[in-house]
C-alpha positions as CSV (number, residue, x, y, z in Angstrom):
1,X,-28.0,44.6,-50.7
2,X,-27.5,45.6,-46.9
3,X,-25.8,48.3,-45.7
4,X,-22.5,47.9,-44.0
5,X,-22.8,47.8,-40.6
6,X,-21.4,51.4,-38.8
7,X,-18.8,49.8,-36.4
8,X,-17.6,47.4,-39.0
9,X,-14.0,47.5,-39.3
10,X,-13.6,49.4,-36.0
11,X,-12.2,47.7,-33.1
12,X,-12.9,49.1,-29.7
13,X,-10.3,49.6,-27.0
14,X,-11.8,50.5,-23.4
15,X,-8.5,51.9,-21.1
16,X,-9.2,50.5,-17.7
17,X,-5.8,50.7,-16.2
18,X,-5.5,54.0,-14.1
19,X,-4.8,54.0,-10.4
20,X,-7.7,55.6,-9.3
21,X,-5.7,58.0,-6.5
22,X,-8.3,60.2,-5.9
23,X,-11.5,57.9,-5.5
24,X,-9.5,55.8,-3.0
25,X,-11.5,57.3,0.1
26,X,-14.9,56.2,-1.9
27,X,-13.5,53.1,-3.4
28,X,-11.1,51.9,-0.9
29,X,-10.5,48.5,-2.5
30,X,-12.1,48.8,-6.0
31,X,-10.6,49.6,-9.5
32,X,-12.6,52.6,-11.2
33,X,-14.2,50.9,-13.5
34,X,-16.3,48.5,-11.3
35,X,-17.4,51.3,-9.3
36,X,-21.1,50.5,-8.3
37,X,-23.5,52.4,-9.8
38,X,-26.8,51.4,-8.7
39,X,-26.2,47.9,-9.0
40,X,-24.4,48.0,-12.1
41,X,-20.7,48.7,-12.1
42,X,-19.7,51.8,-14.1
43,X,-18.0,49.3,-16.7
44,X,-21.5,47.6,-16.9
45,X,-22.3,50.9,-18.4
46,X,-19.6,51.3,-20.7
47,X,-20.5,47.7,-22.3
48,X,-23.9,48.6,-22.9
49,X,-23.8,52.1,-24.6
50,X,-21.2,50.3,-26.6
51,X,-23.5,47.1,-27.7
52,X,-26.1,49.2,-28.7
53,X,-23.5,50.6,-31.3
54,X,-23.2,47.5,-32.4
55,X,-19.8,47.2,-31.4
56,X,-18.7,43.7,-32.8
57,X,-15.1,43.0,-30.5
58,X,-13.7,45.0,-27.8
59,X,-9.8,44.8,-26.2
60,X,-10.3,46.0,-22.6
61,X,-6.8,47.4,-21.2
62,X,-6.3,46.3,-17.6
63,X,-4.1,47.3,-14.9
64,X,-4.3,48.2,-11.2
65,X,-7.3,45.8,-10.3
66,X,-6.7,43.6,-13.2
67,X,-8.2,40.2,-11.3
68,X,-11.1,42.1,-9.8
69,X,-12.0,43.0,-13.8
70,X,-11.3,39.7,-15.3
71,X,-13.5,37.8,-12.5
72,X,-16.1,40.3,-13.1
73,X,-16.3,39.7,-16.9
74,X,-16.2,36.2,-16.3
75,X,-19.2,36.6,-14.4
76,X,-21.0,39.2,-16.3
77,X,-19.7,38.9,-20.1
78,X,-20.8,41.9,-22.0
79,X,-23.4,41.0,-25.3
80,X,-20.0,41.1,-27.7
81,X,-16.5,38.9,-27.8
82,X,-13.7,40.7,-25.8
83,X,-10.5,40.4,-25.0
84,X,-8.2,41.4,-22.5
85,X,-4.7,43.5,-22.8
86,X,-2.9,43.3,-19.4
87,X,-0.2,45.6,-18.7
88,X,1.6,44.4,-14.9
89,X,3.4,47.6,-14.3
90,X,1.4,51.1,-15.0
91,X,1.9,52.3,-19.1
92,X,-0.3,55.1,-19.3
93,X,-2.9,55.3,-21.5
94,X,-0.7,55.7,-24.5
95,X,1.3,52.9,-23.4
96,X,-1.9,51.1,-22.6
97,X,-3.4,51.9,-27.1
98,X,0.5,51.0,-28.0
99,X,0.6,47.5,-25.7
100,X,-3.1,46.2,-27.1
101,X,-2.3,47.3,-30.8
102,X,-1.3,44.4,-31.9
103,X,-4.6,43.1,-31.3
104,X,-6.4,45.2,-33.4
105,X,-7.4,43.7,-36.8
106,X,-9.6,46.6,-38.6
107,X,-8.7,49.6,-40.5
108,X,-10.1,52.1,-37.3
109,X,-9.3,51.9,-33.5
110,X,-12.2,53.4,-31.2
111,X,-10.6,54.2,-27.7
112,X,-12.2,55.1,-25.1
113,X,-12.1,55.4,-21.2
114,X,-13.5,52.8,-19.0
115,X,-14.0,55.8,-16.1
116,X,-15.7,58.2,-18.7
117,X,-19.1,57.9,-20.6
118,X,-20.5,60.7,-23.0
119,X,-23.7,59.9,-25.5
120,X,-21.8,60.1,-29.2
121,X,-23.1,58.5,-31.8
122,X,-20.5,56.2,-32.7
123,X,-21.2,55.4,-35.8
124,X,-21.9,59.1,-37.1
125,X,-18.2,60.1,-35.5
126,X,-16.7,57.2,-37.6
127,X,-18.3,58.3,-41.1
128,X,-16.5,61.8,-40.0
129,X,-13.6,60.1,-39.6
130,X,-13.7,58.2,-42.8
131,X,-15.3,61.5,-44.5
132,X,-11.9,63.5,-43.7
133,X,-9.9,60.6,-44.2
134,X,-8.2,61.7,-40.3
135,X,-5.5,60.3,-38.6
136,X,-7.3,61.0,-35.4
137,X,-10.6,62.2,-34.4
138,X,-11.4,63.3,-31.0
139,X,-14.9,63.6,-29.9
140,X,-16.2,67.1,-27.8
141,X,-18.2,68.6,-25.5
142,X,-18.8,72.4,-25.8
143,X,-16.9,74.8,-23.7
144,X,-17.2,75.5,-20.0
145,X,-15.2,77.7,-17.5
146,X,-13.6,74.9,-15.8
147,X,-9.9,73.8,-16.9
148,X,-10.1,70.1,-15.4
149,X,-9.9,68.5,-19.1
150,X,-8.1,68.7,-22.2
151,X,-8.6,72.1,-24.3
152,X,-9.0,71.6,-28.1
153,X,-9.7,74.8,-30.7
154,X,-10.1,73.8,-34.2
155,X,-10.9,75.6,-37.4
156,X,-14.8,75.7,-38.8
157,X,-14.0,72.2,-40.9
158,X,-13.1,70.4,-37.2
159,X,-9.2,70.2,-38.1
160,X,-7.4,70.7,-34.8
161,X,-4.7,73.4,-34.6
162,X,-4.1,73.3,-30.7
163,X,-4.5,71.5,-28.2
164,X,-4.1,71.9,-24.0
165,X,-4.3,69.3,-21.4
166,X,-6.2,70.4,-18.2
167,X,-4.7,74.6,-19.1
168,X,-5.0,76.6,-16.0
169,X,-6.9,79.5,-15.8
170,X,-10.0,77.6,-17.0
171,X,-11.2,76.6,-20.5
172,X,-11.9,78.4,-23.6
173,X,-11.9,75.8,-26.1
174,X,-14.3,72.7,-26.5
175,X,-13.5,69.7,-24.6
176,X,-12.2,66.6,-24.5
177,X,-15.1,64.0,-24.3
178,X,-12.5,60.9,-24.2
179,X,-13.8,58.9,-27.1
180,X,-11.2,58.8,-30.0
181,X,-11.1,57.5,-33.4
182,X,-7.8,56.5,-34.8
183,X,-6.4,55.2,-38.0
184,X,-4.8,51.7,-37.4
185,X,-2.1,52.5,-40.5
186,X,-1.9,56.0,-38.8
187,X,-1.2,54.8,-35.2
188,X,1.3,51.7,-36.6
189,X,3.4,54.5,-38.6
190,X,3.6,57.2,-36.1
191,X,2.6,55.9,-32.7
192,X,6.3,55.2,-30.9
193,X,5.5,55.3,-27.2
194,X,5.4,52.4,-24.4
195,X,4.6,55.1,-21.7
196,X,2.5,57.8,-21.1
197,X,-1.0,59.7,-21.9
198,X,-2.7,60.3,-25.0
199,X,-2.8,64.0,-24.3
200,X,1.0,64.7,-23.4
201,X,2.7,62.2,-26.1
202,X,0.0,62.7,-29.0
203,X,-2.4,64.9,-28.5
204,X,-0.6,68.1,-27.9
205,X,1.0,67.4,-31.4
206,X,-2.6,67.5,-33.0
207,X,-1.8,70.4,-35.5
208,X,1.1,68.2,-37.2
209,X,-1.4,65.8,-38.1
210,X,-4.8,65.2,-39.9
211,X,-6.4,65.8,-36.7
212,X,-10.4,66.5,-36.5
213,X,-13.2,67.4,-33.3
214,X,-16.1,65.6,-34.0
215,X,-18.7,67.8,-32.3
216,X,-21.6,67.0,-30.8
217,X,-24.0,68.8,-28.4
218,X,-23.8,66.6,-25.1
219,X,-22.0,66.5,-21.8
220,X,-19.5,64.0,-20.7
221,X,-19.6,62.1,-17.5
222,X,-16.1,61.0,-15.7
223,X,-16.2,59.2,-11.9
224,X,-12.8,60.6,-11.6
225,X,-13.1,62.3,-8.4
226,X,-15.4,61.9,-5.3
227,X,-18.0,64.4,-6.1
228,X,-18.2,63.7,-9.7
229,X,-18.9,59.8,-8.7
230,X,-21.4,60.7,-6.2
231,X,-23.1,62.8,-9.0
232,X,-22.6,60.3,-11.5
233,X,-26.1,58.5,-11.6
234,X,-28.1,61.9,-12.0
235,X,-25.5,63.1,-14.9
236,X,-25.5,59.2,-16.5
237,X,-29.9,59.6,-16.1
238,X,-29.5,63.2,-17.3
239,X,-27.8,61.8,-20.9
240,X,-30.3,58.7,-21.0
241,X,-27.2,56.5,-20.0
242,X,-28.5,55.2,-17.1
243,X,-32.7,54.4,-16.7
244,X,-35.0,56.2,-14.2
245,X,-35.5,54.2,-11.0
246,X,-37.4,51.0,-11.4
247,X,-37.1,51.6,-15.3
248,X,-34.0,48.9,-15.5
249,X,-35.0,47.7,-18.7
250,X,-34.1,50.8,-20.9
251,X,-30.6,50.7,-21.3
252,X,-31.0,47.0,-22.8
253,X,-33.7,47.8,-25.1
């Protein structure tokens, strides 16, 4: 008999709708996610860490620089079926997971950022998830001194009992990666938000729910400012999420 796949069951939502306010001075005219990145777009990227999942259907959620995404799919399809989740006025990334719910046909939601890439093995964070039987499960990075993302301190099992979006005064908890696993019953009980982010209108309620860390040993990569995009390809090479020079066939294979 074969094994179940990992990903089966799990559909993948990619949030591509942000503004992208502070990368306008290196991207002028470009939504984050197609942000070149040695002749790939950073959403180029993102579709193939995720096929080599195995990720069987994707929803992308597109806003500012909606047309510029859809043409480029059109013309470069990822390796899986997706669909598109167009929101015409900004929702947030809550309101972005609530708008492309509906969509969603399996008994887990993957979500992740379409500006943010970090090397979890997908398939070992949703066997956690099932394992705990969690509402939510939020994958992390270990501690550093900067506060610049969301602040999470959980018990020795993973369960969350706090957590703190961008705290200032730096960070003393592990971090938010930005790759989440959510229960669809979960999410279609207690998700009542058209607006908003994750972190403000879920997130910082974490210790009210079955709410787990999956933890895991690597950095995260976000383009989210101009010195973290310029730094991107040597952090992406760093993680094996983007090939040496000249070595273009390694993320494929």
């Amino acid at each position: 008999m074969n094994e179940p796949k990992p990903l089966a069951g799990v559909d993948v939502l990619v949030l591509c709708g942000g503004k992208g306010t502070r990368l306008k001075s290196e991207l002028p005219d470009v939504p984050k996610a197609l942000a070149p990145i040695e002749g790939r777009t950073f959403l180029d990227l993102v579709f193939e860490y995720l096929a080599r999942h195995g990720v069987e259907r994707t929803v992308l959620c597109i806003g500012v620089g909606r047309d510029q995404i859809a043409a480029h799919i059109a013309r470069r399809p990822p390796a899986f079926p997706i669909e598109l989740s167009t929101e015409v006025a900004p929702l947030g990334t809550a309101g972005a997971l609530a708008r492309a719910l509906p969509r969603c046909h399996g008994d887990l939601v993957l979500v992740m950022n379409g500006d943010s890439l970090c090397p979890v093995d997908l398939g070992a964070m949703v066997a956690f998830h099932r394992g705990k039987q969690a509402d939510f499960t939020i994958a992390v990075s270990p501690p550093t001194p900067t506060g610049d993302c969301g602040d999470i301190s959980a018990d020795g099992s993973g369960r969350i009992f706090a957590f703190r979006e961008k705290p200032t005064g730096g960070s003393a908890g592990e971090r938010n990666a930005g790759i989440y696993v959510f229960s669809r019953a979960f999410l279609q009980r207690e998700f009542r938000v058209s607006r908003g982010s994750l972190e403000h209108e879920l997130f910082t309620r974490a210790d009210a729910f079955k709410a787990y860390v999956f933890r895991q040993s690597f950095d995260f990569v976000d383009i989210g400012t101009p010195e973290r995009y310029r730094r991107a390809p040597e952090r992406l090479r760093a993680l094996g999420l983007l090939p040496r020079q000249g070595s273009a066939r390694e993320l494929r294979g």
